[in-house]
C-alpha positions in Angstrom: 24.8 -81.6 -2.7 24.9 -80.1 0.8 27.1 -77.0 -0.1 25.1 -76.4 -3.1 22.0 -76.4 -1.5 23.1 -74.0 0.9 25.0 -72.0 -1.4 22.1 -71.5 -3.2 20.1 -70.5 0.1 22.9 -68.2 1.4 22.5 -66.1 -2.8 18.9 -65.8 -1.8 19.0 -64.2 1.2 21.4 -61.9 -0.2 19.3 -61.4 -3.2 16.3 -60.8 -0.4 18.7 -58.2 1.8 19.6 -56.3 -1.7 16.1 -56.0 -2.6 15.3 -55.0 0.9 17.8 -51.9 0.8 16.9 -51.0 -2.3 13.2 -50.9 -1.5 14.5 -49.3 1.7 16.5 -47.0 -0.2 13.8 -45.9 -2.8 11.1 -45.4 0.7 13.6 -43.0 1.7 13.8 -41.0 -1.1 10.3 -40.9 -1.9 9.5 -39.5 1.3 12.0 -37.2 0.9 10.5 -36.0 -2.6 7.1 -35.7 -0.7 7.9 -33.4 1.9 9.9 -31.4 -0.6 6.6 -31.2 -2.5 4.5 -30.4 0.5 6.6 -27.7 1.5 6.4 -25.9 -1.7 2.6 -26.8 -2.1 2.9 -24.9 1.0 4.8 -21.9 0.2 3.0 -21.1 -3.2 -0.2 -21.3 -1.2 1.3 -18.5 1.2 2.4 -16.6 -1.8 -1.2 -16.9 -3.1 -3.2 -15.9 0.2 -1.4 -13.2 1.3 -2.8 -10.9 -1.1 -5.9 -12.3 -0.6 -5.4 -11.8 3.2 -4.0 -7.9 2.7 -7.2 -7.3 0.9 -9.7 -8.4 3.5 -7.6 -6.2 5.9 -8.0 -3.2 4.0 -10.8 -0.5 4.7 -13.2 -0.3 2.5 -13.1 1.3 -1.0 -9.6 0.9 -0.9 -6.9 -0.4 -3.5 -4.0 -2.4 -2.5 -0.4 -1.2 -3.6 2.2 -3.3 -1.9 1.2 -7.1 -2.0 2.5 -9.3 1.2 3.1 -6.7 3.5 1.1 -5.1 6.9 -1.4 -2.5 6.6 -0.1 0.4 9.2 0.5 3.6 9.5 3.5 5.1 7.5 6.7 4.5 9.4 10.3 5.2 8.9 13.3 2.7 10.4 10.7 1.8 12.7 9.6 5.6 13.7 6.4 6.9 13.2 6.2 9.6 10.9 4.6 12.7 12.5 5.5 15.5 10.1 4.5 16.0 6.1 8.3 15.7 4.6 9.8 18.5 2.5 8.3 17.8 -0.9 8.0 19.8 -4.8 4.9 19.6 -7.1 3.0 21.3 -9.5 -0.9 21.5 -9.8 -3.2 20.8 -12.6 -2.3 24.6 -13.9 1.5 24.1 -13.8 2.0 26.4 -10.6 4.7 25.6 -8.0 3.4 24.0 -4.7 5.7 22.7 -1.5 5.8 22.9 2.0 5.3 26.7 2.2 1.9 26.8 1.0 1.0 23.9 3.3 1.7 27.3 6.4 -0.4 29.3 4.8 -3.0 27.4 6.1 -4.2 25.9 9.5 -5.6 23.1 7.9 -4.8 21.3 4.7 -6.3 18.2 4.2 -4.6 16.1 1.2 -5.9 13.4 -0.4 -3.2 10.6 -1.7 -4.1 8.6 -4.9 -2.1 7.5 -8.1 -3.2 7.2 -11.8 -4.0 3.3 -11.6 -6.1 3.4 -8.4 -9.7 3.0 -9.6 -11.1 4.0 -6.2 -9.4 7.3 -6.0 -10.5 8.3 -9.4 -14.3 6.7 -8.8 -14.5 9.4 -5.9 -13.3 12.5 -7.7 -16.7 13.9 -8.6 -18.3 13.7 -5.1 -15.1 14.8 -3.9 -15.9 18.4 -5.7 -18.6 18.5 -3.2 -16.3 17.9 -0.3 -13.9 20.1 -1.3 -15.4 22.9 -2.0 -17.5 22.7 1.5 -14.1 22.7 2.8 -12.1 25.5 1.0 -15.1 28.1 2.6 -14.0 27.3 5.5 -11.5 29.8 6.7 -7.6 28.9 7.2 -8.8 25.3 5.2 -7.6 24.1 2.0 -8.4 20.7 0.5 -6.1 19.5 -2.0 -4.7 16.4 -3.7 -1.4 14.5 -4.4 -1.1 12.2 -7.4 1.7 10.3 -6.1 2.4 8.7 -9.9 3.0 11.1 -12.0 6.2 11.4 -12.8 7.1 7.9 -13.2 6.9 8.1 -16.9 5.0 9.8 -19.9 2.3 6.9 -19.7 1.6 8.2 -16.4 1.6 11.7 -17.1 -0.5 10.7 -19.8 -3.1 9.4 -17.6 -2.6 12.0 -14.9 -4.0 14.6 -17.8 -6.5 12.3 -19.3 -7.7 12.2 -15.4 -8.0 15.5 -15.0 -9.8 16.4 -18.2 -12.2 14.1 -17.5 -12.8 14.5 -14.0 -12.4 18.4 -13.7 -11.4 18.5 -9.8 -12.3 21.8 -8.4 -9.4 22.1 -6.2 -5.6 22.0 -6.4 -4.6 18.6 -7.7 -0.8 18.7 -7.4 1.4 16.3 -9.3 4.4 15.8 -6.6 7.9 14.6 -7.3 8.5 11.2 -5.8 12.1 12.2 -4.5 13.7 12.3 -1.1 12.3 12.5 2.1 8.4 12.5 -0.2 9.6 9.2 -2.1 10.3 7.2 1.7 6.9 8.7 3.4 5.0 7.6 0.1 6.8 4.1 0.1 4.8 3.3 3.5 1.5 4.2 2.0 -0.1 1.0 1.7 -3.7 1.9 0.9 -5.2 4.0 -1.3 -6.8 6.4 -1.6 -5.7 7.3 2.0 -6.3 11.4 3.3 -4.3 12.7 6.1 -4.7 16.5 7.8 -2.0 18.6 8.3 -1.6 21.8 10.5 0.6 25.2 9.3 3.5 23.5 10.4 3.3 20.0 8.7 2.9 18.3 11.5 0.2 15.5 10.4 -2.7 15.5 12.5 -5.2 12.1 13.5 -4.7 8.9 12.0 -4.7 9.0 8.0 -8.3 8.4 6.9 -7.7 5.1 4.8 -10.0 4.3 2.1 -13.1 6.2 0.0 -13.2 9.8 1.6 -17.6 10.2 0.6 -19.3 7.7 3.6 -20.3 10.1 6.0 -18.2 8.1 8.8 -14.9 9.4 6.9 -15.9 12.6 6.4 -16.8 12.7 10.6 -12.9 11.5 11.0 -11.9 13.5 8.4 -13.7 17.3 9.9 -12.5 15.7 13.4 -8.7 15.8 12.2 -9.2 19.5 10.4 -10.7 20.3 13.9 -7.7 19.8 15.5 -5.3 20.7 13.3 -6.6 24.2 13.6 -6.4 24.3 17.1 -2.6 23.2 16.6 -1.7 25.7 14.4 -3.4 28.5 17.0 -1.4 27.1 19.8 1.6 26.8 18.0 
């Protein structure tokens, strides 16, 4: 009676230790499950606030381009770029633009947009203005880059439909998004952005990032022209 009675105590204590492991066992895992869980709760939450964060960042009057990624100024294997790159186009009237017009003049001031940026093409008809206060001005050009284009006929589609209705008053040039133009373009983060060049190419000021009208832009903006056409002088 002895042996039974302690055979039967010695099953359910291990009955008790199984249970125990198992119990152990499933804690373990559970946990396990739970920070998995947390961590990717985490992550998508990244995902979903960085775009949220790149917009708060930008300037105003601004559309975001490349999601997840710094607002700075265009750089190149870590180099800042200094100098317009070598680039083709065509403007609004089908005539051949690059690098030579650009020194023709001591100043060209070029606005960057693309077909789906509603901020560039809310600006276009106070731009007119702009521009043409600018083109009097000797050795000045203002132009514009649609950076879009040629990415495909719905593009191309838009880029006319843009121009039709907006009738820009200066050289709106539809560039080819090739080369040494495609790499400089890639680092273009907000738009519209508006740099100045001088006859050379060499790109003067910071790029003026955001809507081109509040009269703070346009003061950077005629600062940059400024010097660019003491650069090209001195050159």
């Amino acid at each position: 009676m002895k042996i039974k009675k302690f055979n039967a105590i010695l099953l359910a204590g291990l009955m008790l230790t199984a249970c125990g492991n198992q119990k152990a066992e499933k804690t373990e895992n559970e946990t396990k499950t739970e920070a998995k869980a947390e961590t990717e709760d985490k992550t998508e939450t990244k995902e979903e606030t960085a775009p949220a964060e790149a917009m708060e960042s930008m300037p105003e009057g601004a559309n975001v381009v490349k999601e997840n990624l710094p607002i700075d100024e265009p750089e190149t294997n870590g180099e800042k770029i200094t100098k317009l790159p070598s680039f083709t186009s065509k403007d609004q009237d089908g005539k051949d633009f690059t690098n030579e017009d650009i020194a023709k003049n001591d100043a060209t001031v070029i606005n960057l947009w693309f077909t789906g940026c509603s901020a560039c093409i809310d600006e276009m008809d106070e731009l007119n203005d702009l521009a043409d206060e600018l083109n009097k001005e000797d050795g000045v050009e203002f132009l514009s880059m649609c950076t879009d284009v040629n990415y495909d006929e719905s593009t191309k589609e838009a880029f006319d439909r843009i121009i039709a209705d907006k009738k820009p008053t200066y050289k709106t040039l539809a560039v080819d998004y090739e080369g040494e133009m495609k790499d400089y373009l890639e680092n273009i983060f907000a738009y519209p952005t508006t740099i100045v060049v001088d006859k050379n190419g060499n790109i003067i000021g910071d790029p003026i990032e955001g809507a081109l009208i509040p009269e703070e832009q346009v003061a950077k903006l005629k600062e940059n022209i400024k010097k660019a056409v003491e650069s090209s002088k001195n050159s």
